[in-house]
Chimera marker file (.cmm) of the C-alpha trace (Angstrom):
<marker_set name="trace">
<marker id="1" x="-2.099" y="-4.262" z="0.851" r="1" g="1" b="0" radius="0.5"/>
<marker id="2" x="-3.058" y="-0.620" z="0.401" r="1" g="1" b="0" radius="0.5"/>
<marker id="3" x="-5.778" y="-0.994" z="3.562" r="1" g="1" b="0" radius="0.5"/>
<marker id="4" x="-2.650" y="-2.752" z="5.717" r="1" g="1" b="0" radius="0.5"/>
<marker id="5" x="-0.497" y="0.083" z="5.293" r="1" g="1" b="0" radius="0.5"/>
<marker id="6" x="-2.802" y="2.483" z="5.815" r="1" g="1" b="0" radius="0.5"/>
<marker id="7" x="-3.954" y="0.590" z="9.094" r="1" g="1" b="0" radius="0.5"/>
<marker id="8" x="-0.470" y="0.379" z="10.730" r="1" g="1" b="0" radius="0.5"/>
<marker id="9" x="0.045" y="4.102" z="9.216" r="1" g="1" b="0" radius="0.5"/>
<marker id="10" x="-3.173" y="5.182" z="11.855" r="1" g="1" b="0" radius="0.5"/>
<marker id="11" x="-1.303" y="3.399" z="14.655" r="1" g="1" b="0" radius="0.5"/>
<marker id="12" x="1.798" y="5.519" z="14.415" r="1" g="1" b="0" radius="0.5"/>
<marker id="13" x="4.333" y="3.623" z="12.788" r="1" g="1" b="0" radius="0.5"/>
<marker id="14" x="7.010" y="4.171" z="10.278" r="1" g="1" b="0" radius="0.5"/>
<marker id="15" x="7.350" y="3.309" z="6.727" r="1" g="1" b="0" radius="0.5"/>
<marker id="16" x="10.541" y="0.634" z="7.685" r="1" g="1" b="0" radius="0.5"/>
<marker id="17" x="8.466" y="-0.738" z="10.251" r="1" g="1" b="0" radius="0.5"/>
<marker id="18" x="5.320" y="-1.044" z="8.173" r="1" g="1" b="0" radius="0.5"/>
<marker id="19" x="7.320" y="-2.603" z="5.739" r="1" g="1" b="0" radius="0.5"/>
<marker id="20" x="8.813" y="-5.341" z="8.109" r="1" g="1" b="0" radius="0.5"/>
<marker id="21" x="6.087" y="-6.253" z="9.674" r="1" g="1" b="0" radius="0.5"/>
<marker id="22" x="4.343" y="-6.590" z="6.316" r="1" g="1" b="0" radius="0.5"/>
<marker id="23" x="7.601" y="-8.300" z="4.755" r="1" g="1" b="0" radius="0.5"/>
<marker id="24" x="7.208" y="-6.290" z="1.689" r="1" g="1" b="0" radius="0.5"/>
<marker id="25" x="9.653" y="-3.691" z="0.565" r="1" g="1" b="0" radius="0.5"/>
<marker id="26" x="9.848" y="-0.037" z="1.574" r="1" g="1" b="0" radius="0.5"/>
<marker id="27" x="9.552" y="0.835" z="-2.096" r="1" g="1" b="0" radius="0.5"/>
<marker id="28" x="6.141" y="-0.632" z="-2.000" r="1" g="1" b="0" radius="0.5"/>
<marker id="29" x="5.099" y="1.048" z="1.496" r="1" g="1" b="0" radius="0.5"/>
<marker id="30" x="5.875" y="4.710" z="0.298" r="1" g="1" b="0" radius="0.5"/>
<marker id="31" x="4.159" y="4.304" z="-2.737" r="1" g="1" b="0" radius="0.5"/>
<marker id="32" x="1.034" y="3.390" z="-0.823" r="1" g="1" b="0" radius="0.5"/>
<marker id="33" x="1.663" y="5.678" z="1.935" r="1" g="1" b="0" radius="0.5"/>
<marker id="34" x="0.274" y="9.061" z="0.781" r="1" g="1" b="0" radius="0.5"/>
<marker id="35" x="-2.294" y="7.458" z="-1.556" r="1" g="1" b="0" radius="0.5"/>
<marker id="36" x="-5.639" y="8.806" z="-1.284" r="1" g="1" b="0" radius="0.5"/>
<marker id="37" x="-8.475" y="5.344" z="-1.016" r="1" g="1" b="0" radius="0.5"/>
<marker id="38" x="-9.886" y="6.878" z="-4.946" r="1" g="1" b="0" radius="0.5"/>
<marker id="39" x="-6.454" y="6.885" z="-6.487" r="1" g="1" b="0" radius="0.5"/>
<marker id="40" x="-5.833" y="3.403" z="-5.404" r="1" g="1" b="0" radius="0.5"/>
<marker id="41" x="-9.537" y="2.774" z="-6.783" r="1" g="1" b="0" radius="0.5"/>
<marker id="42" x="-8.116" y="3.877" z="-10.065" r="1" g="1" b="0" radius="0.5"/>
<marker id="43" x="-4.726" y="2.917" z="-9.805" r="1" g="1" b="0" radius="0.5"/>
<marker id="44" x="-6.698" y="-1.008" z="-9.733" r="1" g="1" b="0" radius="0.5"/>
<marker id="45" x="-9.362" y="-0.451" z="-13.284" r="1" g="1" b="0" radius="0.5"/>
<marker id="46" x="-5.875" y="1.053" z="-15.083" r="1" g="1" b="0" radius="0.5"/>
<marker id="47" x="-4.573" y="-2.611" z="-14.358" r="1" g="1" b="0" radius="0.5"/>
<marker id="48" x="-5.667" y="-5.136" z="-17.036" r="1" g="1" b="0" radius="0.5"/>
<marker id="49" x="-6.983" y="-8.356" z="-15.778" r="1" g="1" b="0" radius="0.5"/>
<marker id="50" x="-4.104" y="-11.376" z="-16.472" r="1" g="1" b="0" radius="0.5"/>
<marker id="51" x="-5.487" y="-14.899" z="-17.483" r="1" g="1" b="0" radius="0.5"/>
<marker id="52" x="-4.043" y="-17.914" z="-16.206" r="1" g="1" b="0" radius="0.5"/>
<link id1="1" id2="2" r="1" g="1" b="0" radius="0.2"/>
<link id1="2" id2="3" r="1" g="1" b="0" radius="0.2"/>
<link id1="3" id2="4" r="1" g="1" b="0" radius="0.2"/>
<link id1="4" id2="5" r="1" g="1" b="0" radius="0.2"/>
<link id1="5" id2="6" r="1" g="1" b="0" radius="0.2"/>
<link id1="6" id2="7" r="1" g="1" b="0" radius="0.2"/>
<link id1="7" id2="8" r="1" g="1" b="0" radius="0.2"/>
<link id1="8" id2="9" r="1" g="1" b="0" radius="0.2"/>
<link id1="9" id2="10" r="1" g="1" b="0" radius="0.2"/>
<link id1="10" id2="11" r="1" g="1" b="0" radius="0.2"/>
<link id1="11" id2="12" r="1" g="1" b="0" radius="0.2"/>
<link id1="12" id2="13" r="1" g="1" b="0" radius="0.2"/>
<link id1="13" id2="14" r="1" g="1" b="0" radius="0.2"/>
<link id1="14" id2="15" r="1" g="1" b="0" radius="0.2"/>
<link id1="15" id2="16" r="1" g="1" b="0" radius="0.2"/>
<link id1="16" id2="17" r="1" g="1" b="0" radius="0.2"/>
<link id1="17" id2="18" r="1" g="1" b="0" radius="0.2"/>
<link id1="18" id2="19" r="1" g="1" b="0" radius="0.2"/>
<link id1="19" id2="20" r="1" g="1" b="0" radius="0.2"/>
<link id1="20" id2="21" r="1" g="1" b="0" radius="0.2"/>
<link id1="21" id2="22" r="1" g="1" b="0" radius="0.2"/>
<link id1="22" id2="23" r="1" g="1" b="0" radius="0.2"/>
<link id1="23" id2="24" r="1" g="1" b="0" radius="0.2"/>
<link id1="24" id2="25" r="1" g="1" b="0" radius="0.2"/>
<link id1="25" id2="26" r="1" g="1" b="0" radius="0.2"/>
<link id1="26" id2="27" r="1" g="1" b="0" radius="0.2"/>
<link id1="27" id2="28" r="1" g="1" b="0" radius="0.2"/>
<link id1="28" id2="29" r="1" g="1" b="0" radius="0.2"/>
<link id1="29" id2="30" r="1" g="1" b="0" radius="0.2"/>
<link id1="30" id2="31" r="1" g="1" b="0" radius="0.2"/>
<link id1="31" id2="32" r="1" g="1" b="0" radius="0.2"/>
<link id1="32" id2="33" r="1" g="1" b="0" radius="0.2"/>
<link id1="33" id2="34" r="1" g="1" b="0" radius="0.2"/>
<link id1="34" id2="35" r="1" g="1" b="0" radius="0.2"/>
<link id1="35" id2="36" r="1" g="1" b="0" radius="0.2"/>
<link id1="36" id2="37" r="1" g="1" b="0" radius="0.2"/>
<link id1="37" id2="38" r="1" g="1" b="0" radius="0.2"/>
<link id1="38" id2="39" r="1" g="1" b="0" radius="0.2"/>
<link id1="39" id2="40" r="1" g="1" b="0" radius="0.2"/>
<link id1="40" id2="41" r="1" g="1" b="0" radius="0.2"/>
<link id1="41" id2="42" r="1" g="1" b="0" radius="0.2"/>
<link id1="42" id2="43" r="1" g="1" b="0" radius="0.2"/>
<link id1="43" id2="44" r="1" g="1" b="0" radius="0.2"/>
<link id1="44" id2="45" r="1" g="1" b="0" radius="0.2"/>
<link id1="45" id2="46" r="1" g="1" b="0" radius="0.2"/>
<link id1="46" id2="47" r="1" g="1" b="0" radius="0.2"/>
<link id1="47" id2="48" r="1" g="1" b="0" radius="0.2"/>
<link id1="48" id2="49" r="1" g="1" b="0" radius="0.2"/>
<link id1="49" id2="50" r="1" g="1" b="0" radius="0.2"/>
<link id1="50" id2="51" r="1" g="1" b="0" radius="0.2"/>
<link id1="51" id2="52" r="1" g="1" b="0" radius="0.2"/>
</marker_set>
């Protein structure tokens, strides 16, 4: 997700594009947006695996 936005970011367009073409909400797009790659890298170990 984070590599998509950050992809369609490069090519020049906006957050409520990104997020339609993507079909996820703009919530999710700006909190991605201005997210350095090692904060995501962190943001992912703080997240405890789930079983199922």
């Amino acid at each position: 997700m984070y590599s998509e936005i950050h992809q369609l970011k490069q090519l020049g367009l906006k957050k409520s594009q990104v997020s339609r073409q993507l079909g996820i909400n703009i919530k999710t797009v700006s909190k991605y947006w201005g997210m350095e790659a090692d904060a995501f890298a962190e943001l992912g170990k703080a997240v405890p695996a789930t079983k199922s």
